[in-house]
Structure formats: structure tokens, C-alpha cells
C-alpha positions in Angstrom: 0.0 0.0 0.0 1.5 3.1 -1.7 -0.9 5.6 0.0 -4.3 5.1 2.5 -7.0 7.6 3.0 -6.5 9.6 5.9 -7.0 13.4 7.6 -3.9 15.6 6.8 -2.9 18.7 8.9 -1.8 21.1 6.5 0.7 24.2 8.0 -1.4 26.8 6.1 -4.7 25.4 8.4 -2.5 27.6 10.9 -3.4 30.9 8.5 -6.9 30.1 8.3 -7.2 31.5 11.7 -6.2 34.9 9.9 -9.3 35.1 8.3 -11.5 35.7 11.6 -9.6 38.9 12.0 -11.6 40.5 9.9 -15.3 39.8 11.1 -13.6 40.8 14.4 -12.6 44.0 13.1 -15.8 44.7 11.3 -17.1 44.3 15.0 -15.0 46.5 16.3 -15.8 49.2 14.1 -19.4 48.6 14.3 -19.0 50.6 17.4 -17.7 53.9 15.8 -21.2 54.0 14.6 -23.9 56.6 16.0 -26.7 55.0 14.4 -27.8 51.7 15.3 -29.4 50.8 12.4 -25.3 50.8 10.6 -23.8 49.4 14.1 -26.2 46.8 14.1 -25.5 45.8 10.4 -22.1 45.5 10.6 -22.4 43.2 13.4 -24.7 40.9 11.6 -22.5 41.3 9.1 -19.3 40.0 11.2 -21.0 37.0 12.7 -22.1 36.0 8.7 -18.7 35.8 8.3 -17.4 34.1 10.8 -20.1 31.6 10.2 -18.8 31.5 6.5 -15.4 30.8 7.6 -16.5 28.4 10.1 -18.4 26.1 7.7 -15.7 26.8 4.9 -12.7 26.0 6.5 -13.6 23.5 8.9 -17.2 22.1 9.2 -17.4 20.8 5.2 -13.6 19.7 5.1 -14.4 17.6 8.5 -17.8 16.7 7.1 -16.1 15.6 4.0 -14.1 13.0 5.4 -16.3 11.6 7.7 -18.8 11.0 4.6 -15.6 10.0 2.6 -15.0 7.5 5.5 -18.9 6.0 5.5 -18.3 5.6 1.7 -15.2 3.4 2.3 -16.7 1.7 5.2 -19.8 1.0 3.4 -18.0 0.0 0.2 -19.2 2.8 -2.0 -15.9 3.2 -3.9 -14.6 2.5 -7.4 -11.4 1.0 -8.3 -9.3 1.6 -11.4 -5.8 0.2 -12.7 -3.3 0.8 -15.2 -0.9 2.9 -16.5 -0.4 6.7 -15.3 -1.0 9.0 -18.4 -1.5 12.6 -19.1 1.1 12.8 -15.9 1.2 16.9 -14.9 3.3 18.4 -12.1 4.0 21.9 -11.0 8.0 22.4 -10.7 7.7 23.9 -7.6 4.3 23.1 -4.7 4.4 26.4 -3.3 1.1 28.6 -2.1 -1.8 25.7 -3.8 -2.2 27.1 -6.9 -1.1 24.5 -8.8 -2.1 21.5 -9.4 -1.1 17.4 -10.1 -2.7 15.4 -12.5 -2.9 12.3 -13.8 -4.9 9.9 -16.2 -5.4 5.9 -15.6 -8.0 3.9 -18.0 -10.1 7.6 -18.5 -10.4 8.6 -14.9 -8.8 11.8 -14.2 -7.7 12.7 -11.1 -6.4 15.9 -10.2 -5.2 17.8 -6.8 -3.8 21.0 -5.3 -1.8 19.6 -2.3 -3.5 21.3 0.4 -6.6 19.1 0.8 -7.3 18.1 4.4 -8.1 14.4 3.4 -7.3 12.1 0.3 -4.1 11.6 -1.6 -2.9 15.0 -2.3 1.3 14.8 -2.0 3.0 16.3 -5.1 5.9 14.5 -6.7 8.6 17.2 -6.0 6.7 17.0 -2.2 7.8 12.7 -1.8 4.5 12.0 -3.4 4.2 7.8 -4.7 2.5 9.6 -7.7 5.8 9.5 -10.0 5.0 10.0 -13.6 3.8 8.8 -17.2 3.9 4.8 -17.0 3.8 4.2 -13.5 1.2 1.1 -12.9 -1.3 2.0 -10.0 -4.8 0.7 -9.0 -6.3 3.4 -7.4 -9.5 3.2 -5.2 -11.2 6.6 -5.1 -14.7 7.9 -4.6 -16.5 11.0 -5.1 -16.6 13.7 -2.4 -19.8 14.1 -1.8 -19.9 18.6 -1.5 -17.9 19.1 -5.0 -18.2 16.2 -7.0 -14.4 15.9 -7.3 -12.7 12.6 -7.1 -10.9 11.9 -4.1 -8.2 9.2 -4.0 -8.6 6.9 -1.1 -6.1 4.2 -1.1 -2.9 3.9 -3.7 -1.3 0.1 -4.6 1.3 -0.8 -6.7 -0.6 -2.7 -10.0 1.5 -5.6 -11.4 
């Protein structure tokens, strides 16, 4: 076993705690304010965010895998295996804007290396993923918020 699905602590889910400044901010200005009509829009408006953040950061990632994890429990998984194809790799993994690819019988998976669950390690990172020819059967399902294909477990394929 190459790779098996688990949650992955990321040092950038350090910086999502950066984002809360804001709503706090927007709270804190809500009192500068005479008029309680804007005061008490802005605080509405810092709790929405934080509520935003809340769910986007950590309540859906968290919900994710633990519906990811009934799926595999369950056995409500596909499997394919072959040959890696259409192989893509960033030179460099820094800041998650780029992306990793790869091809195997028509299923394309693809990942940004800072998802909190599923395979996600780059090459230049140590990932197992290694390029064009590389015989892998991949079990993977479909996260159940986006649609995308999450890769659960990674073999070698003889």
C-alpha cells in the first residue's frame, strides 16, 4: 500500500485562523457608529462571516471526510488500474495554486496539495505519484460537497 486515506494537517490550516480577523474587526468598528441601524449591520455582518469561515474552512472539510470515510466503510468506492498517463506536475508546490494530475484507463484525477483528506502529496513534495507509465490501482470515490474525485487508497498494479 502506496498511499491510504486519511485526515492531513496542513501548516497553512494555521493561517486560516487569519481570516477571523476580519469579522472581528468589522465588530469593532461597528461601534464607531452613532446609528444603530449601521452598528447593528455590521455586526450581523461579522457574525455571517465568521459563520462563513466556520463552515468553509472547517465544518465541510471535516464533514467531507467523515462521509468519505462512511463511503469506504460502506464500500461505496470505485477502483481503477493501469498505467499513469497525461502525468502533470507543478515544478515547484508552493502557495496551492497548482495543481497534479494524472490519467489511468479515462479517470482523471487531479489535486492542489492542500486538501485536508485524500491523496494530495506532489511528486517534488515525496508523493508515490511519479510519472507517465507508473502502474497503480487506485481506489477513489467522489466527495460528496464538489463532486471531485478523491483518491482513497494507492497500490502498486503488477
Amino acid at each position: 500500500m502506496l498511499y491510504e486515506f486519511g485526515y492531513h494537517f496542513h501548516i497553512l490550516d494555521i493561517f486560516k485562523g487569519l481570516f477571523f480577523i476580519l469579522p472581528f474587526c468589522l465588530y469593532l468598528f461597528a461601534s464607531c457608529f452613532n446609528s444603530k441601524i449601521f452598528r447593528l449591520l455590521c455586526i450581523v455582518f461579522a457574525v455571517f462571516l465568521t459563520v462563513f469561515f466556520l463552515v468553509m474552512f472547517y465544518v465541510m472539510p471535516i464533514s467531507s471526510y467523515i462521509k468519505i470515510k462512511q463511503n469506504i466503510d460502506t464500500g461505496n468506492i470505485y477502483t481503477v488500474e493501469g498505467e499513469v498517463s497525461n502525468f502533470s506536475t507543478p515544478e515547484n508546490a508552493y502557495g496551492g495554486h497548482d495543481s497534479e494530475s494524472f490519467t489511468i484507463n479515462n479517470v482523471n484525477f487531479c489535486y492542489y496539495g492542500t486538501e485536508n483528506y485524500g491523496y494530495s502529496k506532489f511528486m517534488c513534495n515525496g508523493g508515490v505519484v511519479t510519472g507517465n507509465g507508473q502502474k497503480l490501482r487506485i481506489t477513489y470515490c467522489e466527495n460528496p460537497f464538489t463532486g471531485e474525485l478523491v483518491i482513497c487508497y494507492i497500490e502498486k498494479s503488477e
